[in-house]
C-alpha positions in Angstrom: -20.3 174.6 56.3 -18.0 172.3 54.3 -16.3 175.3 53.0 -15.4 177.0 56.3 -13.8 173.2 57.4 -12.2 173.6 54.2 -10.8 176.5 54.9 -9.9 176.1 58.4 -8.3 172.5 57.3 -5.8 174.7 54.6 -5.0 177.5 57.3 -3.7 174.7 59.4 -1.7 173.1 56.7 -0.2 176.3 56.3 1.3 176.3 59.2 2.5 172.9 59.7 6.0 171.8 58.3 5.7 168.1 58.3 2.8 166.3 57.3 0.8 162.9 58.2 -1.5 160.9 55.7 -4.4 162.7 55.2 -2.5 166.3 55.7 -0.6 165.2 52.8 -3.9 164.0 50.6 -5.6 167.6 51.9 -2.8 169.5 50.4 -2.3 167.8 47.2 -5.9 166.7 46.8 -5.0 163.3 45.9 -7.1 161.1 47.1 -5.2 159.0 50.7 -5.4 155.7 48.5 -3.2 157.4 45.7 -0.8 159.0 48.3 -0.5 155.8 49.8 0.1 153.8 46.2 3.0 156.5 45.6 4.2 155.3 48.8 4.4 152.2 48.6 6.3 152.6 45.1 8.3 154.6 46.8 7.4 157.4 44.3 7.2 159.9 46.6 10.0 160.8 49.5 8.6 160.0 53.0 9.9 159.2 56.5 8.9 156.7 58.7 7.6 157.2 62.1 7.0 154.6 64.7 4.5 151.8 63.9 3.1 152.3 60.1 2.7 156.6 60.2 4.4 158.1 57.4 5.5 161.8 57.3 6.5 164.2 54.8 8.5 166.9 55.1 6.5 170.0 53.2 9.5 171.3 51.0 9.8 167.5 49.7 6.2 167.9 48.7 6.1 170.8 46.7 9.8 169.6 45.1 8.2 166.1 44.0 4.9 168.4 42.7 7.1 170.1 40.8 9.8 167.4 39.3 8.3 167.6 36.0 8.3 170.7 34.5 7.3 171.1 30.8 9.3 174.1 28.7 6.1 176.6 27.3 6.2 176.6 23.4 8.0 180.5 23.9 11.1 178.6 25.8 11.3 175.6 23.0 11.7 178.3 20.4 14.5 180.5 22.6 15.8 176.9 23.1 15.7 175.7 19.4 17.2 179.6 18.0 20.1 179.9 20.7 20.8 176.4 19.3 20.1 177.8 15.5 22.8 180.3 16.3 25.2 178.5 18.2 25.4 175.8 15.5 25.1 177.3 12.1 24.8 175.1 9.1 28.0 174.5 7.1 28.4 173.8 3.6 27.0 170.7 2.6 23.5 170.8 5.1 26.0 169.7 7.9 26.2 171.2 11.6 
């Protein structure tokens, strides 16, 4: 039974373009006390609704999910030889 709550709780996040609290803690699967630490750092962007609610806009969500992309060891070695051949080594070991 848990799973079909589970399921029917993501359908509706699907649908939904700004979330509350818990909608936000669903979809990440943070826990709500770590969505509301990042909140009160300010770590993650949030509106703020009348009284103490806090909403988030979906696309600012998946943006701060996504902030810190790490480069795959195949793109640090296109990185590093497009480098290799833009820079070639002069006389003397100097770029």
């Amino acid at each position: 039974m848990a799973k079909l709550e589970r399921i029917e709780q993501l359908t509706l996040l699907g649908a939904k373009d700004v979330f509350n609290m818990d909608d936000v803690a669903a979809y990440t699967g943070f826990t709500k006390g770590y969505i509301y630490r990042l909140v009160s750092e300010r770590a993650i962007p949030f509106f703020k609704g009348g009284g103490k609610m806090n909403f988030f806009r979906r696309e600012d969500v998946n943006a701060w999910l996504l902030q810190n992309r790490v480069s795959s060891q195949a793109e640090i070695a296109a990185t590093a030889a497009a480098y290799v051949v833009k820079n070639p080594v002069r006389k003397g070991g100097r770029r």
